[in-house]
MMTF fields as JSON, N, C-alpha, C and O atoms, coordinates in Angstrom:
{
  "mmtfVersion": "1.0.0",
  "mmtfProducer": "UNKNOWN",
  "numBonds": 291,
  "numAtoms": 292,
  "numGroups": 73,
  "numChains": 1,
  "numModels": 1,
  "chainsPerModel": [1],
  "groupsPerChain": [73],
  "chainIdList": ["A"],
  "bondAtomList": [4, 2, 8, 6, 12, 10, 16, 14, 20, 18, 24, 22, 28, 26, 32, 30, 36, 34, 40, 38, 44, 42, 48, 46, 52, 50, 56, 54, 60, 58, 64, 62, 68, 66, 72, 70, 76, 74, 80, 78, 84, 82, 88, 86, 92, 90, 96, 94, 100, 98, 104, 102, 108, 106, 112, 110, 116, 114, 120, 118, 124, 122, 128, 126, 132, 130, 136, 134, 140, 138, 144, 142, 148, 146, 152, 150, 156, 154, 160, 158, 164, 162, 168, 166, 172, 170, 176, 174, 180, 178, 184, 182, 188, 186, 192, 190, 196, 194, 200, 198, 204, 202, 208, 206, 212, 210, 216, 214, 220, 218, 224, 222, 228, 226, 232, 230, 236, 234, 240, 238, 244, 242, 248, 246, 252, 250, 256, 254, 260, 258, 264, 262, 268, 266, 272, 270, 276, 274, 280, 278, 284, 282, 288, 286],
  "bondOrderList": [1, 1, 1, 1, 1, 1, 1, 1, 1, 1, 1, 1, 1, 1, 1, 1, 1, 1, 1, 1, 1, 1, 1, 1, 1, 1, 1, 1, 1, 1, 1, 1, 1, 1, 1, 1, 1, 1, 1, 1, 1, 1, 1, 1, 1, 1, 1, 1, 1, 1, 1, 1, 1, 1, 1, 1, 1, 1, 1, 1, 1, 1, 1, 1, 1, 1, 1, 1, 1, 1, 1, 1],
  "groupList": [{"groupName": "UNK", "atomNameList": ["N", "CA", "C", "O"], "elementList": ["N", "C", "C", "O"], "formalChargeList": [0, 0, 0, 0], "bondAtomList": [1, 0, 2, 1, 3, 2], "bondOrderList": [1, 1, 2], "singleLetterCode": "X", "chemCompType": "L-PEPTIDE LINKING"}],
  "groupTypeList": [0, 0, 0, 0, 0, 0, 0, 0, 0, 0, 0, 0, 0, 0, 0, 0, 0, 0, 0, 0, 0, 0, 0, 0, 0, 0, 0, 0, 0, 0, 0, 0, 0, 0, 0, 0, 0, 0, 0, 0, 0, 0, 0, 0, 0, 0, 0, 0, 0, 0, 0, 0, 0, 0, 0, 0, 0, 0, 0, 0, 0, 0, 0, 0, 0, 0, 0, 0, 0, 0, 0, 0, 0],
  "groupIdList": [1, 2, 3, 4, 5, 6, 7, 8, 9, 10, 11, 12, 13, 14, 15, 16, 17, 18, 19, 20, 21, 22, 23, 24, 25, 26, 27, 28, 29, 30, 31, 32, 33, 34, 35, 36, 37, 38, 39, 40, 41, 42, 43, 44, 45, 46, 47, 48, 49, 50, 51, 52, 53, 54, 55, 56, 57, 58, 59, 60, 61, 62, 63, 64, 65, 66, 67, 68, 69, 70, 71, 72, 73],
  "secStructList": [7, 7, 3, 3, 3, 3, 3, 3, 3, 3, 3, 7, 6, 6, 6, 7, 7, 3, 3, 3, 3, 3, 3, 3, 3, 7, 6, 6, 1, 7, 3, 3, 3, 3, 3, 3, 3, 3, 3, 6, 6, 3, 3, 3, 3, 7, 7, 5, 7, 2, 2, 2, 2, 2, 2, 2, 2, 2, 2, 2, 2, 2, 2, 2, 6, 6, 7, 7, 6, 6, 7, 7, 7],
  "xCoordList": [8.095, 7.58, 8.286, 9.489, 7.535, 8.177, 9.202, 9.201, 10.341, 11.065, 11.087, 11.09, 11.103, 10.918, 12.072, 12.639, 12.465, 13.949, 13.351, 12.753, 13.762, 13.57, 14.924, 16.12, 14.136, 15.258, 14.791, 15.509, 13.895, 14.036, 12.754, 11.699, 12.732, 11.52, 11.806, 12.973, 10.897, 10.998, 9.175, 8.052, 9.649, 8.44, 8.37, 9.231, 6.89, 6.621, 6.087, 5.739, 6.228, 5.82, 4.613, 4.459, 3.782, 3.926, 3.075, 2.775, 2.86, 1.779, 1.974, 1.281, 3.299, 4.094, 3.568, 3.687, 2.982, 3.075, 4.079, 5.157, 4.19, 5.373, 5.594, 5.038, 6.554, 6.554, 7.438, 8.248, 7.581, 8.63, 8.403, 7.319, 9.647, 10.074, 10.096, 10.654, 9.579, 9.997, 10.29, 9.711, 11.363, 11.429, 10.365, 10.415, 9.483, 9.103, 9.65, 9.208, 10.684, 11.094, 9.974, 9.808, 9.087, 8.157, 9.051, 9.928, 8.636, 8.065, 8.331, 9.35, 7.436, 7.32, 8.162, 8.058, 8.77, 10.371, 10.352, 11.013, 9.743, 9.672, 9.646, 9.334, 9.841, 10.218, 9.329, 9.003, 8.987, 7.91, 8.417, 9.156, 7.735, 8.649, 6.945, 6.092, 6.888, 5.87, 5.713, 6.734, 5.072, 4.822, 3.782, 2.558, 4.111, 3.465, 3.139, 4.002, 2.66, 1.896, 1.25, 0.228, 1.606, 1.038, 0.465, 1.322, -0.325, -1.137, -1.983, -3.18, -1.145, -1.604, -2.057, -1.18, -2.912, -3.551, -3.63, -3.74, -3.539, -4.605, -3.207, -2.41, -3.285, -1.838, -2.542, -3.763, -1.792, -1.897, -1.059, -0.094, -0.953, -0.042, -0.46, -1.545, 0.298, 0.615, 1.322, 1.823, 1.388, 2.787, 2.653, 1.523, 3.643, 4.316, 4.978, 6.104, 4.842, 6.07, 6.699, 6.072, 8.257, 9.307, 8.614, 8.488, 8.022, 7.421, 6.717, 6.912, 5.484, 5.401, 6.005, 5.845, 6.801, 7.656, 8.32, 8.24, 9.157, 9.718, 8.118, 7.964, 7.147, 5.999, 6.406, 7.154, 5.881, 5.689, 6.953, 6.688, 8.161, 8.969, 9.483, 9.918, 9.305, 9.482, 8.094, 8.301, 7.107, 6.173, 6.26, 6.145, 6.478, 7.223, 8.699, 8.859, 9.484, 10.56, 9.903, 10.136, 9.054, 8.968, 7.683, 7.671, 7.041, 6.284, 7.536, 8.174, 8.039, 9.211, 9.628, 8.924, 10.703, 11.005, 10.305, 10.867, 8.84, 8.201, 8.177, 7.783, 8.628, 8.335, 9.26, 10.398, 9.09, 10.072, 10.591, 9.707, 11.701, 11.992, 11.218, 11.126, 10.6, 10.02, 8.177, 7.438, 7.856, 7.18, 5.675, 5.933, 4.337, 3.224, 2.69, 2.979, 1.685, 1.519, 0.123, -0.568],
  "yCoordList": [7.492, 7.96, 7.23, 7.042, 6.611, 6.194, 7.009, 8.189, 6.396, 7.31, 6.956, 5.826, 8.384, 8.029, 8.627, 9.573, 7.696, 7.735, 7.581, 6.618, 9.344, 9.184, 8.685, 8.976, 7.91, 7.016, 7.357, 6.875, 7.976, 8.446, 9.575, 9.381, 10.454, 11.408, 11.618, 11.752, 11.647, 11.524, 11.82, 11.726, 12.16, 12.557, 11.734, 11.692, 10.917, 9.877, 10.945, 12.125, 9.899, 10.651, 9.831, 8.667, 10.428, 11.366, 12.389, 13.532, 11.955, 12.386, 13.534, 14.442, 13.012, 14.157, 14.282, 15.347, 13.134, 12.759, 12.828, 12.662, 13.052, 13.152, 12.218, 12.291, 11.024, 9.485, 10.009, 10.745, 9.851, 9.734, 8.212, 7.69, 7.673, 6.096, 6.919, 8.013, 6.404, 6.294, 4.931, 3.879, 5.161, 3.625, 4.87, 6.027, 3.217, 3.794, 2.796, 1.654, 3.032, 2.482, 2.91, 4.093, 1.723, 1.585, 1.172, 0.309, 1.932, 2.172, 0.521, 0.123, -0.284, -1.509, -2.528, -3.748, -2.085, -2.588, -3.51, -4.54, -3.128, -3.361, -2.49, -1.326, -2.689, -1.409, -2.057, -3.213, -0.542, -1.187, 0.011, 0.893, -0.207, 0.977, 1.472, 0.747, 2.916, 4.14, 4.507, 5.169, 4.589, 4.887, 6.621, 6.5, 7.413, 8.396, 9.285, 9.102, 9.622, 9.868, 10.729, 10.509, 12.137, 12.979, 13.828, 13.826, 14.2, 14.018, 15.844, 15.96, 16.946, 18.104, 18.194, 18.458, 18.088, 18.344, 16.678, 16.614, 15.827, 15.037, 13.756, 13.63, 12.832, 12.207, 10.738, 10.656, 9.613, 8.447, 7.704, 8.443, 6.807, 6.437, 5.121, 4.718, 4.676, 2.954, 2.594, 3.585, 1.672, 1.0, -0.185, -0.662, -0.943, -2.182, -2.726, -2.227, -4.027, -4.677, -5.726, -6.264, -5.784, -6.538, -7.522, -6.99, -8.823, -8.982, -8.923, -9.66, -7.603, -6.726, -6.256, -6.337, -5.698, -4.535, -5.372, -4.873, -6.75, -8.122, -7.763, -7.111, -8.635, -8.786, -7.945, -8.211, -6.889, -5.68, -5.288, -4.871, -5.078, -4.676, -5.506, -5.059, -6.673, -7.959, -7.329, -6.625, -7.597, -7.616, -6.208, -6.325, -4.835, -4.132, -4.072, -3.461, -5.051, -5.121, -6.038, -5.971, -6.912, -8.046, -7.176, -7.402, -6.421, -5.174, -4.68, -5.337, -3.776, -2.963, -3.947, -3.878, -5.259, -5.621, -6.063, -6.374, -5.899, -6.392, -4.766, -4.602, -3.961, -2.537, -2.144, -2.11, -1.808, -1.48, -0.093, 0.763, 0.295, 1.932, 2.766, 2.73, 3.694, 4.897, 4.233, 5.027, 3.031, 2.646, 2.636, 2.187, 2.942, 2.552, 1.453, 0.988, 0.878, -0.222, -0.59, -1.565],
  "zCoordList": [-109.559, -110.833, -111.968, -111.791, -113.553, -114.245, -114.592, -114.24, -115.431, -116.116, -117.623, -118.112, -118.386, -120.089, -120.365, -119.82, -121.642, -122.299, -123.554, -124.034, -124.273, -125.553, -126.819, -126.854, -127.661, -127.989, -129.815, -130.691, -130.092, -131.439, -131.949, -131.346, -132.74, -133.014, -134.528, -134.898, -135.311, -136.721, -137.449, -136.953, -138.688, -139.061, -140.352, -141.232, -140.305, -141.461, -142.837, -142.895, -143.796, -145.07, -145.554, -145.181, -146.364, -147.052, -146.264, -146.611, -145.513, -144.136, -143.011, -142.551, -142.802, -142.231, -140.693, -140.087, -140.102, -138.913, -138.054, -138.625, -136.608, -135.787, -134.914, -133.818, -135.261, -134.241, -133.434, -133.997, -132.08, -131.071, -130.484, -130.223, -130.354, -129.77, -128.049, -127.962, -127.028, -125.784, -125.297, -125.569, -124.477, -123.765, -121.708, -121.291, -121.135, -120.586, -119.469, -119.596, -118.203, -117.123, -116.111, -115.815, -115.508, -114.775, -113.328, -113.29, -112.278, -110.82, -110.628, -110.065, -111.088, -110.618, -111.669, -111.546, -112.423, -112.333, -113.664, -113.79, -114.341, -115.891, -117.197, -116.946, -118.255, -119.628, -120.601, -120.874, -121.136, -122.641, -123.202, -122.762, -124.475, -125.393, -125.986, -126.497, -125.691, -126.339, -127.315, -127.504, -128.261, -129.486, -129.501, -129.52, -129.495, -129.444, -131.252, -132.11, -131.388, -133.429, -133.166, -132.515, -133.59, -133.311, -135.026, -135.91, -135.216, -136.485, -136.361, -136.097, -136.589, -135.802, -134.549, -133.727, -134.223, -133.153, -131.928, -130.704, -132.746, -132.166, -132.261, -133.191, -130.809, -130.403, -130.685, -130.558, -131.056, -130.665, -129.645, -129.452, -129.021, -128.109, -127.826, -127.407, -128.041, -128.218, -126.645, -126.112, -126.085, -124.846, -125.14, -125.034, -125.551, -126.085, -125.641, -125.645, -124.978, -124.285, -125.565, -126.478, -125.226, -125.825, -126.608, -127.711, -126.65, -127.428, -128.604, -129.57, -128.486, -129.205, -130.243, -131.46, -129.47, -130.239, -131.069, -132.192, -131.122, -132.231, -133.389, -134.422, -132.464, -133.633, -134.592, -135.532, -134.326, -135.281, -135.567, -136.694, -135.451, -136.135, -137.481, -138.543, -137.113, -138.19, -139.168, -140.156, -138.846, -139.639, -140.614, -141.834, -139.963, -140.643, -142.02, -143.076, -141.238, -142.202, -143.221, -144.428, -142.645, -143.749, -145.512, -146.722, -144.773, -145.908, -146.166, -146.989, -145.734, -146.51, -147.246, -148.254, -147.417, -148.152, -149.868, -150.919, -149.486, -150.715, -151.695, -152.85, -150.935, -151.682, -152.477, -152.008, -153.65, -154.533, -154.486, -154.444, -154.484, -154.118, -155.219, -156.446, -153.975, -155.167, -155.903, -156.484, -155.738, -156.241, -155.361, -154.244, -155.463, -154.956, -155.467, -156.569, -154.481, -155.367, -154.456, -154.752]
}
């Protein structure tokens, strides 16, 4: 059976969505990391291998940095 290792749970704003990070250790001997978004009722769920997870975290930091604190835009 896989095994899941939760590695963070947090709630986004202004939305107030519920992210949990899983790392997911696969049976057949590889790890991707879970994205689970839970939005009341209704879940999203992402599985991302290492790769991935670079893409988008860069591409993430690289938006945050253009954002000015406190500011919409």
């Amino acid at each position: 059976m896989d095994e899941l290792i939760s590695l963070d749970k947090f709630l986004s704003t202004p939305y107030r969505q519920e992210i949990e990070l899983q790392q997911v250790k696969h049976e057949a001997g590889f790890n991707t990391l879970r994205l689970r978004i839970r939005e009341v009722k209704r879940f999203t769920i992402f599985e991302i291998d290492r790769e991935t997870a670079v893409h988008w975290g860069n591409a993430l930091l690289d938006w945050a940095k253009t954002q000015e604190q406190g500011a919409t835009k």
